[in-house]
ChimeraX commands (.cxc) that place a marker at each C-alpha (Angstrom):
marker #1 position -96.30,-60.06,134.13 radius 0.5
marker #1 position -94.85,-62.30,136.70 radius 0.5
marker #1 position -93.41,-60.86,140.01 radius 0.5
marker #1 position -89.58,-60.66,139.93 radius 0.5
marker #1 position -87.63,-62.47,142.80 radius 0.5
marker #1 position -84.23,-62.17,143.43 radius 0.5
marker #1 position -83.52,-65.06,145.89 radius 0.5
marker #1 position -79.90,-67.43,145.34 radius 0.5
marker #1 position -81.65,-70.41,143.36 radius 0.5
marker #1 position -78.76,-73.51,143.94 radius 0.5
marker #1 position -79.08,-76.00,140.75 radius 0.5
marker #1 position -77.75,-79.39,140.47 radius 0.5
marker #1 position -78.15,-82.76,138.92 radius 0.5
marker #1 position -79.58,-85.14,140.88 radius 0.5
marker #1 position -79.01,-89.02,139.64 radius 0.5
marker #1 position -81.43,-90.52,141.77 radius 0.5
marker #1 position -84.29,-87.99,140.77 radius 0.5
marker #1 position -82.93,-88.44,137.36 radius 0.5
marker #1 position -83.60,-84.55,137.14 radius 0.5
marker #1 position -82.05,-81.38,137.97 radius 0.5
marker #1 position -82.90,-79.85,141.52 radius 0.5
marker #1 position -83.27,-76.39,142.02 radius 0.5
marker #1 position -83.05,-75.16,146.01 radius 0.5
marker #1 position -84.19,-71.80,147.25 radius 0.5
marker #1 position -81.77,-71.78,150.41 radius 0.5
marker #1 position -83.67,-68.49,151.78 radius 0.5
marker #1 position -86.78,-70.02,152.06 radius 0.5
marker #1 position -87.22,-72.97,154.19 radius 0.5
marker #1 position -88.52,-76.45,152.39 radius 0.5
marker #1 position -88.37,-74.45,149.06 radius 0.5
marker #1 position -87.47,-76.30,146.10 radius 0.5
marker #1 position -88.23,-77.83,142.37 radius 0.5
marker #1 position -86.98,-80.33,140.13 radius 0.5
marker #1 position -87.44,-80.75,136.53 radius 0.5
marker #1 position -85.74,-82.54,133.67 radius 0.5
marker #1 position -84.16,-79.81,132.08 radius 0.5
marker #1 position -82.07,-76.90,133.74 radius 0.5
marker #1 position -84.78,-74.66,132.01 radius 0.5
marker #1 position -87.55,-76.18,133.81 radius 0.5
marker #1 position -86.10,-76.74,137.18 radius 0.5
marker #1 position -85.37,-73.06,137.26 radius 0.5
marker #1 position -89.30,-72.10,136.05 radius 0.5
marker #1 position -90.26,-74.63,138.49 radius 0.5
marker #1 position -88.28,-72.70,141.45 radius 0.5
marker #1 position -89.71,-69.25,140.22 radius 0.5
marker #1 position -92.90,-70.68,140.33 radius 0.5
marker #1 position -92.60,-72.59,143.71 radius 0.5
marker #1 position -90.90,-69.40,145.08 radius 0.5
marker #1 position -94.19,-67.35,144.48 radius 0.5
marker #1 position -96.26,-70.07,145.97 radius 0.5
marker #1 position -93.83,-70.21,148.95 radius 0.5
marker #1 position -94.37,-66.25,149.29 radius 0.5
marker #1 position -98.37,-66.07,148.92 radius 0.5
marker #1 position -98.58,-68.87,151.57 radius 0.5
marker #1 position -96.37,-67.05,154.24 radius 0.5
marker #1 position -98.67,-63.89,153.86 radius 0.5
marker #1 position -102.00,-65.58,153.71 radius 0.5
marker #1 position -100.86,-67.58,156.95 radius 0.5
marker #1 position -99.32,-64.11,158.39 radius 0.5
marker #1 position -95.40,-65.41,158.66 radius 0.5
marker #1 position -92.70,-63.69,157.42 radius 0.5
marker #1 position -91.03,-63.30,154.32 radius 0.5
marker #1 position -87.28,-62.60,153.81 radius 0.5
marker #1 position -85.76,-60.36,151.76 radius 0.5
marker #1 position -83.12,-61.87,149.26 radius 0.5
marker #1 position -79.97,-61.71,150.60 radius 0.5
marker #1 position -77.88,-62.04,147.23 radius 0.5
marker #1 position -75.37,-64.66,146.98 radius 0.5
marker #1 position -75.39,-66.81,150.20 radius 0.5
marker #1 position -72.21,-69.22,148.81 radius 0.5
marker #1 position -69.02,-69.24,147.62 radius 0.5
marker #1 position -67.01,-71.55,145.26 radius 0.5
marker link #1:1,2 radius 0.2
marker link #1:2,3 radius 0.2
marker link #1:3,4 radius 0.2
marker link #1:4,5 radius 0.2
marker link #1:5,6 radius 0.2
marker link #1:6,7 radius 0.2
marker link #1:7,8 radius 0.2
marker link #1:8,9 radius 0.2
marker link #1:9,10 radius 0.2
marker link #1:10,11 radius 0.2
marker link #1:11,12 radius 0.2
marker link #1:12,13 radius 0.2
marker link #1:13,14 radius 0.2
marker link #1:14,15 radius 0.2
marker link #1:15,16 radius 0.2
marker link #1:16,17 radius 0.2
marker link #1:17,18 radius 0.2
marker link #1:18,19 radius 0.2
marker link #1:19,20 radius 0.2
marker link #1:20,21 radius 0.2
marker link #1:21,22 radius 0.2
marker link #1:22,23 radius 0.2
marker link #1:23,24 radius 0.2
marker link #1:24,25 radius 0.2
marker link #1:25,26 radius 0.2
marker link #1:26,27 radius 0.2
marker link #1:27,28 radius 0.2
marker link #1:28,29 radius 0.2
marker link #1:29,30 radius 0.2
marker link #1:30,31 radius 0.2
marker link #1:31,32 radius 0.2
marker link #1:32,33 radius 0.2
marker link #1:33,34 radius 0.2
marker link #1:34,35 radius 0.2
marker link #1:35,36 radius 0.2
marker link #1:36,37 radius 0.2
marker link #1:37,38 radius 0.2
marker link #1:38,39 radius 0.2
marker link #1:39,40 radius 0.2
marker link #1:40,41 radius 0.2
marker link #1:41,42 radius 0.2
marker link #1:42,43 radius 0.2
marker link #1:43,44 radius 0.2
marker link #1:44,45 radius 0.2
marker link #1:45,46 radius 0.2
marker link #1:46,47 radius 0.2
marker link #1:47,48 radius 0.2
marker link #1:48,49 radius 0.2
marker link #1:49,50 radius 0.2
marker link #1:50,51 radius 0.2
marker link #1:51,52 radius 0.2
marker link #1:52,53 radius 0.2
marker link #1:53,54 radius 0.2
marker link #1:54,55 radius 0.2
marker link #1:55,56 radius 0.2
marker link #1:56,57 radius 0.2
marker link #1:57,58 radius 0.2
marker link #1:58,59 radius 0.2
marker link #1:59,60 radius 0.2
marker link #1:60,61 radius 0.2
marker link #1:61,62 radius 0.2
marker link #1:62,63 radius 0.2
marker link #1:63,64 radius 0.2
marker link #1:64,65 radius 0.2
marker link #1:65,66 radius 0.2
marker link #1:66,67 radius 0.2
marker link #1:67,68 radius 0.2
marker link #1:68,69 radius 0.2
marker link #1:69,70 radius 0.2
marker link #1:70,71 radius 0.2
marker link #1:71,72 radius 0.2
view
């Protein structure tokens, strides 16, 4: 069972990826792309548990999700 993160994931189509972009705005440099919403969005999860392994083994810290970090 994968862990179960709760950080704002921001998705949009990018046209000169050709792909949709999924940003993790809580975690600095963390992001995904993929050609489907679907995948960005497994991408991010996947990215976002490399992003959080990396911070402990090098000792930095992590945040905790804030929730919803924009508004429309």
């Amino acid at each position: 069972m994968k862990p179960e993160y709760r950080y704002e994931i921001i998705m949009y189509w990018s046209e000169a990826d050709q792909a949709f972009i999924a940003e993790v705005p809580e975690l600095p440099g963390c992001a995904a792309d993929g050609p489907t919403y679907r995948a960005a969005l497994e991408n991010a999860e996947a990215v976002i548990a490399e992003w959080i392994e990396t911070a402990r083994e090098l000792g930095r810290e992590i945040p905790l999700p804030r929730g919803r970090l924009l508004y429309a």
